[in-house]
N, C-alpha and C positions, 0 to 999 in steps of 0.2 A: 639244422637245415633238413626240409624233409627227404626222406629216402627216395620217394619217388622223381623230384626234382635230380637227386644227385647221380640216379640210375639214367637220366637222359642225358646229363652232363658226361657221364664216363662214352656211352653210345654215342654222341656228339662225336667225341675225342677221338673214340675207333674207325665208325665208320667214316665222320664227315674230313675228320684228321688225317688219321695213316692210310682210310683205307684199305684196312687190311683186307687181302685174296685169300680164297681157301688155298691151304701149307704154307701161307710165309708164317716168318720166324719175326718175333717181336722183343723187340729188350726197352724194357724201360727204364728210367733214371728217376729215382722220388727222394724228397730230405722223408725222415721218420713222423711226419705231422699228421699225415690225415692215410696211414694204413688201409683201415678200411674202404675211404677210397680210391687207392690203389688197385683193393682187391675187384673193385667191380669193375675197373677199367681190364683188369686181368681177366674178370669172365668176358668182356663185353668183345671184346680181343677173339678168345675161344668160341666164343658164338658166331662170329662172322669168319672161322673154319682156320684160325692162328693153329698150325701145328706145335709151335711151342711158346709159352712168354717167358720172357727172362726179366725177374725185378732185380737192377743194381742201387742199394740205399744207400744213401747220398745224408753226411751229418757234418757240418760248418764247425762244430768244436772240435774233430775228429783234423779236420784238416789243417785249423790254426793249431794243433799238435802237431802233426807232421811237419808241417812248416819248421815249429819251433828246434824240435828233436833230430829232424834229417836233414844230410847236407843234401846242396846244394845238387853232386854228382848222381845221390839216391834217388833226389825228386825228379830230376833230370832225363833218369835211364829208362829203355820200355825194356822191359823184363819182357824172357820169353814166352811166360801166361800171355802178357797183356800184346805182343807181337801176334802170338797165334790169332786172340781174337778180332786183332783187324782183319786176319786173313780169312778170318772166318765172313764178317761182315761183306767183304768183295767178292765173297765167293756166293754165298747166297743171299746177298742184298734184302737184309730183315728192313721191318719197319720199324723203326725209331721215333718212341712217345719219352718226352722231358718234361714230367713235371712238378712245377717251381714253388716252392713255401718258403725260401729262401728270407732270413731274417735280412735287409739293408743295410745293419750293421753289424751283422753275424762275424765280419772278418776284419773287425776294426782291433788294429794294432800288430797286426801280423806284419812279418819283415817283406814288403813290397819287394824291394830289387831283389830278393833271396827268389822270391815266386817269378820273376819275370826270368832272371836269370835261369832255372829249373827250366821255365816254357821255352826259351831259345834252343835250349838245349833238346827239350824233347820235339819239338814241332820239326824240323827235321827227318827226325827218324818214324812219325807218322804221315807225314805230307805226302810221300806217294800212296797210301792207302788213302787219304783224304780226296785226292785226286782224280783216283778211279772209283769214288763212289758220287765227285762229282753230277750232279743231275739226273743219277740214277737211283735214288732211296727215295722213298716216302718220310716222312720224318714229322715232327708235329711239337711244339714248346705250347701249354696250357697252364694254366696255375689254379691250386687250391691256396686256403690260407693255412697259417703257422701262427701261432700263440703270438710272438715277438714282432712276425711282418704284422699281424690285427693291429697290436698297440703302437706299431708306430705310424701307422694310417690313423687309428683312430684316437689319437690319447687321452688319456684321462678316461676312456669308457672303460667300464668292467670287462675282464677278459673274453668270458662266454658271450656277452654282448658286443663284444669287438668281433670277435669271429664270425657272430651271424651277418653282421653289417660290413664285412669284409666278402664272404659268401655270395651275400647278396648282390654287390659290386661285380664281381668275378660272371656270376651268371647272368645277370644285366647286359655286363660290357661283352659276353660270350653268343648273346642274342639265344635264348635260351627260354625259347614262346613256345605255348603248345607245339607247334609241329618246327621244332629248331633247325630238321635236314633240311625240311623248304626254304626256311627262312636263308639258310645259309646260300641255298641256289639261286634263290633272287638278288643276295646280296652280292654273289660274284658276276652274276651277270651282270649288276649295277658297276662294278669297279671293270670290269672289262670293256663296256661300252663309254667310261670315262676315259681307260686307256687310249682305248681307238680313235677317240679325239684327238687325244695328245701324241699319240702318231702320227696323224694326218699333217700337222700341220709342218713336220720337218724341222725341228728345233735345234739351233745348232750351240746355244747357249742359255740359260737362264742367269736372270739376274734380280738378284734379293734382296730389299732392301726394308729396314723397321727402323723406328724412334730409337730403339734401344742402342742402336749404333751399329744393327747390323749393313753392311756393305759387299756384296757379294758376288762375282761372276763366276759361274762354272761352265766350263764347256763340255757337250753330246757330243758323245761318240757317233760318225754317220751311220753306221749300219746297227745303232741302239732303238731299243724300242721300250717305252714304259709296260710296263705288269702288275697286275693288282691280284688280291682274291686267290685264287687256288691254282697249284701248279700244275705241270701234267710231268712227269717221270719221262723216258726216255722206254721205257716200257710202255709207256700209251696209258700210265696212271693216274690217273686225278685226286688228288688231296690237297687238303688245307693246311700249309705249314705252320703257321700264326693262330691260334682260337685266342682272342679276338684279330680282326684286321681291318685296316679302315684305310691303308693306303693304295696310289696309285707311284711305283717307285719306279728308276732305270739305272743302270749304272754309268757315272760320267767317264768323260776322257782323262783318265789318267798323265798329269801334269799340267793341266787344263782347269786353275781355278785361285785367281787372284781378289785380294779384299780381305775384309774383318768379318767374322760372324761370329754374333755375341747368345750365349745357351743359353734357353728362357725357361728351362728346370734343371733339378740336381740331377745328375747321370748316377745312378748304383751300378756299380763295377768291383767285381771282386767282393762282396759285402760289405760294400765299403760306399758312400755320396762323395762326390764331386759336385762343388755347388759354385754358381756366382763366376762362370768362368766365359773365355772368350777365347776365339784363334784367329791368326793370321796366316794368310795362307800366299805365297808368290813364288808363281811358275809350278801351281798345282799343287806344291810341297807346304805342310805347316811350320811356320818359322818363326812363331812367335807364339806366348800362349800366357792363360796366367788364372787364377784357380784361386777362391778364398778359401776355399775348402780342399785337403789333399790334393796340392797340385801336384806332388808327386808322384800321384797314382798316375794323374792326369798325363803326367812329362813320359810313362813309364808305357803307356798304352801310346802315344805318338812315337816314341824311339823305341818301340819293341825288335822291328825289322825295318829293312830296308822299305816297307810298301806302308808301311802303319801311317806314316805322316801325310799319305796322300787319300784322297777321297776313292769310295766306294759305291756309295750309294746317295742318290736323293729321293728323299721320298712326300710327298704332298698330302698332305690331311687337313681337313678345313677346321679353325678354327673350331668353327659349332656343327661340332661330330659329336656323337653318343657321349665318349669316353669322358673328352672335354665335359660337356655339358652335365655328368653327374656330378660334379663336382669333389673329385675324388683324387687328391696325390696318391698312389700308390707307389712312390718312390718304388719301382720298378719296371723295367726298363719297357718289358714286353706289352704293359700296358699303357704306360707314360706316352710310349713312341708314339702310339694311335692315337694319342690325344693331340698331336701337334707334328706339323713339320719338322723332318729329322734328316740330318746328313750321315754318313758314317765313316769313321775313320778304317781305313785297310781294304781288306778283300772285297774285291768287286762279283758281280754273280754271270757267271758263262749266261746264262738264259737271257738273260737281259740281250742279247744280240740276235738278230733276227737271223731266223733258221739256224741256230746254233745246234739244233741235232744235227746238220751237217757239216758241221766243222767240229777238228778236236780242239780239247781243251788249250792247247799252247796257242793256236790261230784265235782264239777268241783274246786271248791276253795280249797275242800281237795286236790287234787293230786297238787296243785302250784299254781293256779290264784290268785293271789294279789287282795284286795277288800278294797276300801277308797270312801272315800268319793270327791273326785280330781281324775281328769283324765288330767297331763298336758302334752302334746309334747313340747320340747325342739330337735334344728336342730345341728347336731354333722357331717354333712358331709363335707370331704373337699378336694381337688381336687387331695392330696395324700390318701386319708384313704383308708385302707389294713382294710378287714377282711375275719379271716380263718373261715374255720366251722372245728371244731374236732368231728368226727364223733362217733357213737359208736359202729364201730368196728375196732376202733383206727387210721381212716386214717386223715388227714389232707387236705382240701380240698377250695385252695382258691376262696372264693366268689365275693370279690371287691375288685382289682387293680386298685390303681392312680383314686379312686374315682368311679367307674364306674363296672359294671359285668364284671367278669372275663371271662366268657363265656358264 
């Protein structure tokens, strides 16, 4: 790929991403795939006046060994290195860039319940750091490619030609046009003038329904409000958390979402697909589930915590969106989502409530936000799916026809 392309992508990532202000502090997360371009996301960081970056490398065999090697109580504990460094993150709220080369079956064969059991265990003794960084970080997930994610996107092509046609996808779906900052700013003004719609009309429920068997009602939170595009910090910051994003999302009413919804692609979780699968959902809770592909990962992400088995998020993508329409599985998540309607298991998102910088965090989880320790999307969209919005002053008001916005 050429350099100069891959010099806007890093610039994209800084600016139109994190964000970054002259002195904040930057820590990234990369697997070992594409170094080099790490390093220019690192200069691109320092150019727009990052007082410090911090690269933490991130390697999938490294971890199905820990896995294998460490108990249960080791994987478990936050040592007091990694304690200080939350305190450090809440203390001077860095910008946080994660980016993904992540193989989709990098973690296949590793002791599931050994990893979920470690996460119960640690998620605890991080959740009040997590808490108080709630809606105040910048933060940003982007993906390059990885030798193993190429080939299984593309198989059968030659490696270095997987990568380029993987690349190429990645900056496609990234919007990634001569002048990408603008593009980006017309494209959030486009998702937030679709929000405004779907504010307007008072939704007190949505209801889903496809050929495939999907069957769905979820009920809105009243004082919810849809959000697409770019967030704003609690500091008055504007950044893009998602490069790519194509939704317009809100978070529902927690215990508020009965019916079947059947997943219309594999979910990558943990390095690992989950395919072919469906849930049943009554009195908001999942109660029934079933998976031809690791359903045990699947069972392991609904019983994580007490909030895992309830909904978080809905979020609305047409059909024929970009993503979709290149015609691209990326069996991964961050892109997959954008290609289609997705729900998500666990954590619900404070912002999603209207004027939530005036309320703390626990009043926004009182009126309905779901709170777990798991945040997963799962993609339910499908080239018939219908949903209505029932409004709350009784009307019925369809949103998505044959896949796509009704208007």
């Amino acid at each position: 790929m050429e350099k100069a392309r891959l010099e806007k992508y890093a610039h994209l990532i800084a600016k139109c991403g994190v964000n970054v202000q002259e002195g904040q502090e930057v820590f990234v997360t990369a697997g070992l795939d594409q170094p080099a371009f790490v390093q220019m996301v690192v200069e691109e960081c320092y150019k727009l006046g990052a007082s410090r970056v911090v690269v933490d490398w991130d390697y999938q065999p490294l971890a199905k060994l820990h896995n294998k090697y460490c108990s249960v109580e080791t994987l478990g504990e936050l040592t007091g290195y990694q304690k200080a460094r939350w305190e450090h993150y809440v203390e001077k709220i860095p910008c946080r860039i994660y980016i993904d080369s992540d193989d989709p079956d990098g973690l296949a064969g590793i002791d599931q319940d050994k990893m979920l059991k470690a996460q119960q265990m640690r998620y605890p003794l991080i959740k009040g750091y997590r808490d108080q960084l709630e809606n105040r970080e910048q933060w940003c997930i982007a993906g390059v490619p990885g030798a193993a994610w190429a080939k299984k996107v593309f198989p059968g092509v030659p490696e270095e030609e997987a990568m380029e046609k993987l690349w190429e996808a990645i900056l496609t779906s990234s919007r990634l046009t001569e002048d990408p900052i603008a593009e980006w700013e017309a494209h959030d003004a486009d998702l937030m003038a679709r929000c405004d719609y779907l504010n307007s009309l008072g939704i007190e429920k949505l209801h889903y329904t496809s050929s495939n068997g999907t069957d769905l009602t979820v009920g809105m939170i009243p004082e919810g409000v849809f959000r697409g595009g770019g967030d704003t910090s609690l500091s008055g910051i504007f950044f893009n958390p998602n490069i790519p994003t194509e939704e317009c999302f809100i978070t529902p009413m927690r215990g508020q979402a009965e019916g079947v919804v059947h997943a219309s692609m594999p979910l990558s979780r943990e390095g690992q697909l989950i395919e072919n699968f469906w849930i049943r959902f009554h009195e908001g809770k999942a109660v029934e589930w079933h998976a031809d592909k690791n359903e045990n990962l699947l069972a392991n992400i609904i019983n994580a915590d007490e909030g895992s088995a309830y909904l978080g998020e809905c979020a609305l993508i047409p059909y024929d969106s970009p993503i979709r329409n290149s015609g691209v599985m990326f069996y991964n998540t961050l892109y997959d989502e954008n290609a289609a309607c997705h729900l998500a298991l666990g954590m619900g998102f404070a912002d999603c409530i209207r004027d939530f910088d005036k309320k703390t965090l626990e009043e926004c989880r009182a009126l309905g936000v779901n709170d777990s320790m798991v945040h997963v999307d799962f993609m339910i969209g499908t080239e018939d799916l219908n949903i209505d919005a029932v409004t709350r002053d009784g009307r019925t008001v369809p949103v998505f026809r044959n896949g796509n916005w009704a208007e």
